[in-house]
N, C-alpha and C positions, 0 to 999 in steps of 0.2 A: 228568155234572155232579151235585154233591152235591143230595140234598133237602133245599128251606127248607122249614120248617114254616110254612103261613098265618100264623099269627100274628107270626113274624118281617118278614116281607113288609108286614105291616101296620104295624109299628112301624116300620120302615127310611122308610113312606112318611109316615107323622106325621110322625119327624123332620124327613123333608124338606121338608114341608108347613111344619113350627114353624120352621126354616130363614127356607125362601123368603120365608116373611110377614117376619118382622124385618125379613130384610133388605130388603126393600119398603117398605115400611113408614116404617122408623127409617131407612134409607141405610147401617147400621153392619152390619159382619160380628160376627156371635157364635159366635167356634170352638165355645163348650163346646158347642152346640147337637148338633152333630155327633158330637160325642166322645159325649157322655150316652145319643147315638141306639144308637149303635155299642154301649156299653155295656146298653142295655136292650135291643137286638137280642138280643143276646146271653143276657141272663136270659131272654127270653120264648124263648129255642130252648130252653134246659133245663127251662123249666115246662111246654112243649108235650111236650118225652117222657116226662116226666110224667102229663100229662091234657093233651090237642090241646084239647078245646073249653073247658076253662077260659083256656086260655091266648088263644084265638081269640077268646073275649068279652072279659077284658080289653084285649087289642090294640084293638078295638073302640071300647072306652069311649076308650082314650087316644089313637087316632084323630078322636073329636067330640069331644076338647079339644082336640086339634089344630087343629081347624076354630073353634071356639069362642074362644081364646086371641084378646086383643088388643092390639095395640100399636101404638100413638100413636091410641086408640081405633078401632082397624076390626081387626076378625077379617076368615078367610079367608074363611069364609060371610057377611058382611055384607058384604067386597067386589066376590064373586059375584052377590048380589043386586042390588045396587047397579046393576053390569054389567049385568045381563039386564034391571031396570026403568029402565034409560037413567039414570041419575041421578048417574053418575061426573061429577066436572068436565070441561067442556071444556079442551082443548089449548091453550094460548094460540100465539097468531098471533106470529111473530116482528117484533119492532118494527123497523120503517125507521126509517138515520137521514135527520134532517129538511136 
């Protein structure tokens, strides 16, 4: 199997991070999200053979915007939290009819 550079591996998981949230979030698929990921996978494999640790800090940073990014106000660390300090909404009970 070919070698990903770290930094690739980190930006394929933004993506999917910037991904999943949306689509949690809002309920809507957004292709480009994937494509864009694909695409900057891609630039960060050619700046890493370049220079690995510049490329491995940037990946980095656009990994905690990944995490930071919000939509319909909740990033993915705010949802996190939220989670571990119990404070998600409760599940609503399904209504009986009367």
């Amino acid at each position: 199997m070919a070698n990903v550079a770290t930094a690739t591996g980190i930006i394929l998981v933004a993506g999917t991070i910037t991904f999943a949230n949306e689509w949690y979030q809002t309920k809507k698929i957004n292709w480009r999200v994937p494509l864009a990921t694909i695409f900057a996978a891609l630039i960060f494999d050619g700046i890493a053979h370049v220079n690995d640790h510049a490329a491995t800090g940037l990946a980095i940073m656009a990994l905690l915007v990944a995490m930071m990014t919000r939509f319909n106000g909740k990033s993915v660390a705010g949802t996190l939290a939220d989670t571990f300090n119990g404070k998600q909404a409760p599940r609503r009970q399904p209504q009986r009819a009367a």
